[in-house]
C-alpha positions in Angstrom: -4.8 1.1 5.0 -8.5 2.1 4.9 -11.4 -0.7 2.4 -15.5 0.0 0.1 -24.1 3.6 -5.5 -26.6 5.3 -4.1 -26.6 9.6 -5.2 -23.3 10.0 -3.5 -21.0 12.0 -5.9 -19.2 10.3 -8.5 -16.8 7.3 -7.7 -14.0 9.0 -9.5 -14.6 12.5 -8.1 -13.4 13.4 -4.5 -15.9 13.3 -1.1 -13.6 14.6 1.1 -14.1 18.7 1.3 -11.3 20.3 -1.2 -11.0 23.2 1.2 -9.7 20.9 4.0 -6.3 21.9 5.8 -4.5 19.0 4.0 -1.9 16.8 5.4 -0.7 16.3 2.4 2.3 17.8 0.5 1.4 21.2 -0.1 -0.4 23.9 1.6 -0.6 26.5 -1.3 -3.2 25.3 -4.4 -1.0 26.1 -7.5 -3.0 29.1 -9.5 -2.8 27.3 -13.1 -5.0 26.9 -15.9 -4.2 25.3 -19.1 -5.9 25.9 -22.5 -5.7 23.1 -25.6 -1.9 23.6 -26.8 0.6 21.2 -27.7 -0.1 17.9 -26.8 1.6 16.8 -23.3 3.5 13.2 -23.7 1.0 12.1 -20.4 -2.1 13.6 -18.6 -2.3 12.0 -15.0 -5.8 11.9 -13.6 -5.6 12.1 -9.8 -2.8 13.1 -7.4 -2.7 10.6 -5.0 -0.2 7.8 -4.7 -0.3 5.9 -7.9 -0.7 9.6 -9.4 2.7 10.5 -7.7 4.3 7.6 -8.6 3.4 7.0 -12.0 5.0 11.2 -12.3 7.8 10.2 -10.9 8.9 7.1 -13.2 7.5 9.1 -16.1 9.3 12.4 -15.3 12.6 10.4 -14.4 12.3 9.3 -18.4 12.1 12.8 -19.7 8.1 13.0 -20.5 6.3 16.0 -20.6 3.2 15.1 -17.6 0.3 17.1 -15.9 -1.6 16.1 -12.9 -5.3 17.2 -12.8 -6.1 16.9 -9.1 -9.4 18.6 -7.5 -7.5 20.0 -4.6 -4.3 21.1 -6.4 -2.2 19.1 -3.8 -0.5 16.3 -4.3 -1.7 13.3 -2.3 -4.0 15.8 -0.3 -7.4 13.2 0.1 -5.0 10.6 1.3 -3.7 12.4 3.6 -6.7 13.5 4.4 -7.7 10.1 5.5 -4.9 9.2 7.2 -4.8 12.8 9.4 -9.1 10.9 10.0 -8.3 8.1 11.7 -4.9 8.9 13.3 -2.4 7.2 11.0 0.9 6.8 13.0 2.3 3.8 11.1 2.1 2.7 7.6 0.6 -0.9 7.3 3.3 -1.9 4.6 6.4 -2.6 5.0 9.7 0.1 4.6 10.1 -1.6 0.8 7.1 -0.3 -0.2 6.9 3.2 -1.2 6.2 5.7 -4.5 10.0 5.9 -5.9 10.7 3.4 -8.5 14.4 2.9 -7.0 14.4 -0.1 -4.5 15.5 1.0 -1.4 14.8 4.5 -1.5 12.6 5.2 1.4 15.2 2.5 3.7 18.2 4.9 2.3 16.5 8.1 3.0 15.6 7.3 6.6 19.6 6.7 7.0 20.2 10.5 6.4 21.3 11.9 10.1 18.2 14.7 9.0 15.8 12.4 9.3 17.0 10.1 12.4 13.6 11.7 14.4 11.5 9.6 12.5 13.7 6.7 11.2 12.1 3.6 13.4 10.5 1.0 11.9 8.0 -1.4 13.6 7.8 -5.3 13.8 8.9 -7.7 12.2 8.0 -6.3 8.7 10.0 -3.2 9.5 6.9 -0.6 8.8 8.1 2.9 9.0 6.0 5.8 10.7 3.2 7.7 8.1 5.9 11.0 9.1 8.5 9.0 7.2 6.3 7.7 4.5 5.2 11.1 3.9 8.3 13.1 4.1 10.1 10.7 1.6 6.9 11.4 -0.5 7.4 15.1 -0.2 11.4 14.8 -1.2 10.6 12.7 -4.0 7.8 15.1 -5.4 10.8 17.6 -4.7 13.5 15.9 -7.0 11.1 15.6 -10.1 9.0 18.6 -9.9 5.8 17.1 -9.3 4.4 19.9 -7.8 4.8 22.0 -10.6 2.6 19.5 -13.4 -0.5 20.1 -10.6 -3.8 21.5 -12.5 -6.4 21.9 -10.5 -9.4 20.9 -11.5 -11.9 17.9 -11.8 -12.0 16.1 -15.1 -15.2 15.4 -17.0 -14.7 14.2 -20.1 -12.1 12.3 -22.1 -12.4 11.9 -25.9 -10.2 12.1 -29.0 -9.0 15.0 -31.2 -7.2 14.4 -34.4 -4.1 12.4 -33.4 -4.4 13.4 -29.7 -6.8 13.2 -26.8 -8.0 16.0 -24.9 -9.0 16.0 -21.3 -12.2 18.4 -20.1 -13.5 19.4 -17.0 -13.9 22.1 -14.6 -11.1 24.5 -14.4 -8.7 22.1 -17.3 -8.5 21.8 -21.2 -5.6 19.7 -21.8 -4.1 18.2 -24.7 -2.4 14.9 -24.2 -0.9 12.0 -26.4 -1.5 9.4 -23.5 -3.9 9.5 -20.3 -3.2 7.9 -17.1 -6.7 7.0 -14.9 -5.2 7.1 -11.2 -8.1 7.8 -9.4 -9.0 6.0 -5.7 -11.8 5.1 -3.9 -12.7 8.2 -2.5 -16.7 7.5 -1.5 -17.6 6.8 1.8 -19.4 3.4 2.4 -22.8 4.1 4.4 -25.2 2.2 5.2 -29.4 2.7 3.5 -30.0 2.3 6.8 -27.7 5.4 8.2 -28.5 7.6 4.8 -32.0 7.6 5.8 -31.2 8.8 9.6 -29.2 11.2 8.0 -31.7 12.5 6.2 -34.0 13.1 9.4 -31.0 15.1 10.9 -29.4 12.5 13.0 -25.4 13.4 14.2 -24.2 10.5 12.1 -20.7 11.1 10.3 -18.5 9.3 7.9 -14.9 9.1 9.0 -13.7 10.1 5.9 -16.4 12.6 4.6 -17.1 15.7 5.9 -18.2 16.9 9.1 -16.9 14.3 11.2 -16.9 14.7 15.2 -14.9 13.2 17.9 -18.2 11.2 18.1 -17.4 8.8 21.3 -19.6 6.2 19.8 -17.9 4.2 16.5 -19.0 1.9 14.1 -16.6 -0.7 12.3 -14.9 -3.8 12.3 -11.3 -2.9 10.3 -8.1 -0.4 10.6 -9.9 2.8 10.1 -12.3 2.0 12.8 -9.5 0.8 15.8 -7.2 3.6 14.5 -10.4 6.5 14.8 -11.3 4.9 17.9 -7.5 5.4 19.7 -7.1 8.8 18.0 -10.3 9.7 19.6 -9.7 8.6 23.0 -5.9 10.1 22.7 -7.2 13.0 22.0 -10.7 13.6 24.4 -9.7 11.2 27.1 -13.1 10.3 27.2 -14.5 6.2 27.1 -15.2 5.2 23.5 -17.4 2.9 22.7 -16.7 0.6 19.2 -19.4 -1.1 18.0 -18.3 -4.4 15.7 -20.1 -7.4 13.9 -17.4 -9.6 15.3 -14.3 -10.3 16.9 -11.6 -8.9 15.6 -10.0 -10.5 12.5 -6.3 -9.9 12.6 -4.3 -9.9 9.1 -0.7 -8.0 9.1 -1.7 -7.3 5.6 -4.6 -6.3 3.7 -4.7 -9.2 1.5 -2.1 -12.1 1.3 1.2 -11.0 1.4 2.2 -13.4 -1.3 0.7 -11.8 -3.8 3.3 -9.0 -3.5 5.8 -10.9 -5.5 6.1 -10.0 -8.9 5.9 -13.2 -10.0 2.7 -13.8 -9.2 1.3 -11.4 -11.8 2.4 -13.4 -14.8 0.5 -16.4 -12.9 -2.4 -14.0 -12.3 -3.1 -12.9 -16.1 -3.0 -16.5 -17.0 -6.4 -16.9 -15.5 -9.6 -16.8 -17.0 -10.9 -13.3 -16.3 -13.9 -15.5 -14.7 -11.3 -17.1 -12.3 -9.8 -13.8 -11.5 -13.1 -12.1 -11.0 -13.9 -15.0 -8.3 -10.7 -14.8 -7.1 -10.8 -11.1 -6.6 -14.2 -11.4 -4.5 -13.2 -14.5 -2.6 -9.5 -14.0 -1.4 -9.4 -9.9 -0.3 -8.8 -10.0 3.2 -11.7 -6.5 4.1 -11.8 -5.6 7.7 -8.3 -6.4 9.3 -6.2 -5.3 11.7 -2.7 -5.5 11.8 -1.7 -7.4 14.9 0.6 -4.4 16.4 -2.7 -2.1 16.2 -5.0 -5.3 17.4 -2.2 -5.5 20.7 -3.1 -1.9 21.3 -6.8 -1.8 20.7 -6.5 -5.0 23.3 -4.4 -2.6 26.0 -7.5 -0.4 25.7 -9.6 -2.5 26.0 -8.1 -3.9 29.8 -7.5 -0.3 30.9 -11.4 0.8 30.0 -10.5 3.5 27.4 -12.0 1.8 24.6 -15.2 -0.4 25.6 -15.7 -3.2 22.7 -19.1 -4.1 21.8 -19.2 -7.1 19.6 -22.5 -6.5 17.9 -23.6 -4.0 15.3 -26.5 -2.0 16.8 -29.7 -1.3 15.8 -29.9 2.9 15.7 -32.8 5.1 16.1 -32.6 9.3 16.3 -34.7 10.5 19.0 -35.4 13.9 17.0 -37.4 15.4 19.9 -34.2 14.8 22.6 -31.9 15.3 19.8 -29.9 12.2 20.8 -29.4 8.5 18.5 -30.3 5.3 20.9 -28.0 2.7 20.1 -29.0 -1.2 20.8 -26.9 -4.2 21.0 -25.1 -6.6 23.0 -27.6 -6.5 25.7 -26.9 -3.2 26.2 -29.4 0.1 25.7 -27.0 3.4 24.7 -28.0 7.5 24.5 -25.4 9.1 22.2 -24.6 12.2 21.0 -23.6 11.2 17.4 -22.3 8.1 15.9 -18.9 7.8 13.0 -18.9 5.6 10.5 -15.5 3.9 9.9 -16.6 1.7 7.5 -13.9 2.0 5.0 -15.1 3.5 0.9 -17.3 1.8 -1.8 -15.2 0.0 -3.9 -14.0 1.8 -7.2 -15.3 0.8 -10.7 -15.9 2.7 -13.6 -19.1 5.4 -12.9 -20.1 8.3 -13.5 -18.1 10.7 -16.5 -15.7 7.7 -16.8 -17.8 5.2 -17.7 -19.5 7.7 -20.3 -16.1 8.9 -21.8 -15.2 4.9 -21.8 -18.2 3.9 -23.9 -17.7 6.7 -25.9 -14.2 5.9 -27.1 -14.9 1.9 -26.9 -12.9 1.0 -24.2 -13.8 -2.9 -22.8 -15.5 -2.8 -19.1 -16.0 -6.6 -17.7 -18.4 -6.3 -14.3 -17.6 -2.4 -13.6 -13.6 -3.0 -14.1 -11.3 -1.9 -17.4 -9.7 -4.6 -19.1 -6.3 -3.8 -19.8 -3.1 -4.9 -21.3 0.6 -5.5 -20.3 1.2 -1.7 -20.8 -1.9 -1.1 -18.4 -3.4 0.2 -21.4 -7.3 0.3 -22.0 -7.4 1.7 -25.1 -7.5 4.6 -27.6 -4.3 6.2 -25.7 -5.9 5.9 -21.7 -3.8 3.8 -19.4 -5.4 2.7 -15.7 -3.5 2.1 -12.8 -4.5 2.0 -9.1 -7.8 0.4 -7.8 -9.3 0.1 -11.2 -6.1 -1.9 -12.5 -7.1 -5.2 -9.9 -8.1 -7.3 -13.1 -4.9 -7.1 -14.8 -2.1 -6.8 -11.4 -4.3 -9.0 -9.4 -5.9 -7.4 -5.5 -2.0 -5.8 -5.1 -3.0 -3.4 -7.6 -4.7 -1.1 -5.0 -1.6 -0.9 -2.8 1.5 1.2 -2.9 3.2 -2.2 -4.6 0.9 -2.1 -7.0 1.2 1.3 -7.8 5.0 0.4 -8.4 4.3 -2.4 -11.0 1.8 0.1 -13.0 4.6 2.9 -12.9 7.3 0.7 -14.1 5.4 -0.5 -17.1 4.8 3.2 -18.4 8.1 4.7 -19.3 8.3 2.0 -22.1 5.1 3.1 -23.9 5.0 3.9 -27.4 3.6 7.8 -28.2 2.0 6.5 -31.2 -1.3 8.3 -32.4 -4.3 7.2 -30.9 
């Protein structure tokens, strides 16, 4: 799926638009506000999917949970990205998805109800985002989920007597543990493209707002060969996609290998030096599954998509309101140019890193350092991208949003 400091809202707060039609589970924002009362066993922060399923495996124990997300629907930004570029299949495989039971999403798609969406691709068996998503919904369904959403957007995280209480906009809650779940949710642009921006030039992120059908794309990954079919399926116009280079094909986005279990005990046995360098060295950025890569290629041959294997220098023409785009030999007028170049990647900014200091909680270059329990300290647990130092680069996938989950339920509700 999709990869990424200038004065771009905070890491850990959303840059999609809240007010978006979401794709996500629920079309109706729950009208809830909570005050300080007694402490809940967990506060999530951030409905996504290591939010939802990190509720799930701690409902499924009996803890009481609430779920501050800024949109007030579950998994909403996600799908909010996927519904950008066009997702139609999941990049991972039918084993991977946000119930803790093994199997579940395999035995779900058995159910004669959902037979319409119950194929699964290639030789790793990847079943359709539909599938991925209704499975979701069902399982936020059997425990409730939907009813632990807050809305609201947290800033601030700090101790209370034997508690901690999360602040923000729209929440006061009390909690005995904290769960960190956010994404990466800021777009990666360019100075160079911030500056055009700035002089009004039509340039878009794919995953921030405003985006066009923009027949002109720049990237080199999945978000950028997914944008540029969904555009063409859906104008029927020639799309241009500008790359850096050819197209580097990975089924996975980073070695499949490193889904095994196993190779977590392996991976915390490092030096944190080793794993830093390993983190930076081995992530496998800018793929494309080769299903998708086959069907950018068909494009390609039949004219649809036109592949320009060089990033272009861009200039706005204010007074013709139109960009010129250079590269490959080639001179280009265009009406506006998207940015599919994946999100910056997420370390601890912003009200998190201020609420961290504050409470004392170790950082090594931007990332928590946790233990077994996923635990950072003082009560607040991480899990999702900000997790990679302790589960290794898994941890920002739907496996490694498993392995966090199924280390929770065991924690201790001691005092912080």
């Amino acid at each position: 799926m999709p990869d990424l400091n200038h004065s771009v809202p905070d890491a850990n707060h959303v840059a999609l638009d809240a007010d978006d039609p979401a794709p996500g589970l629920h079309g109706r924002v729950p009208e809830r506000h909570e005050g300080v009362r007694e402490p809940h066993d967990w506060v999530i922060v951030g409905g996504g999917p290591h939010g939802v399923c990190a509720g799930q495996a701690l409902h499924a124990q009996g803890a009481s949970i609430r779920i501050i997300e800024p949109s007030g629907r579950l998994l909403h930004r996600w799908g909010c990205r996927a519904s950008a570029v066009g997702m139609t299949w999941m990049r991972s495989p039918v084993g991977h998805h946000l119930d803790a039971q093994p199997g579940s999403l395999h035995q779900f798609l058995h159910l004669r109800e959902n037979a319409e969406v119950a194929e699964l691709a290639g030789t790793f068996r990847r079943p359709t985002y539909d599938a991925f998503l209704r499975h979701s919904r069902a399982l936020v369904a059997r425990h409730r989920l939907d009813e632990a959403v807050i809305p609201g957007r947290v800033d601030s995280i700090r101790t209370e007597r034997d508690h901690l209480l999360v602040q923000g906009q729209g929440v006061e809650i009390a909690a005995r543990r904290v769960l960190i779940a956010t994404g990466s949710n800021v777009p990666r642009t360019p100075p160079w493209a911030r500056r055009l921006q700035r002089e009004g030039a039509p340039i878009h992120h794919a995953f921030g707002p405003g985006a066009q059908l923009d027949h002109d794309i720049l990237g080199g990954g999945i978000s950028a060969v997914q944008r540029a079919l969904m555009v063409r399926r859906s104008t029927g116009q020639t799309v241009r996609l500008w790359m850096r280079r050819p197209v580097r094909v990975a089924d996975f986005d980073v070695d499949r290998s490193w889904a095994k279990h196993r190779f977590v005990g392996r991976w915390v046995d490092l030096q944190v030096s080793e794993r830093l360098n390993f983190l930076h060295r081995h992530a496998v950025g800018g793929s494309v599954p080769s299903g998708l890569a086959s069907r950018l290629a068909r494009a390609v041959r039949r004219g649809s998509i036109e592949l320009q294997l060089e990033a272009p220098s861009v200039e706005w023409d204010a007074a013709k309101e139109h960009l010129v785009l250079r590269g490959g030999g080639r001179v280009v007028e265009s009406s506006g140019l998207t940015l599919a170049t994946g999100l910056q990647r997420e370390t601890v900014t912003g009200w998190l890193r201020t609420s961290a200091e504050r409470l004392g909680l170790p950082i090594i270059n931007g990332i928590p350092r946790l233990d077994s329990d996923m635990h950072w300290g003082r009560g607040v647990h991480v899990c999702g991208p900000l997790a990679r130092l302790r589960l290794g680069p898994m941890a920002t996938n739907i496996i490694g949003a498993r392995w966090a989950a199924s280390k929770l339920p065991s924690v201790r509700m001691q005092p912080v």
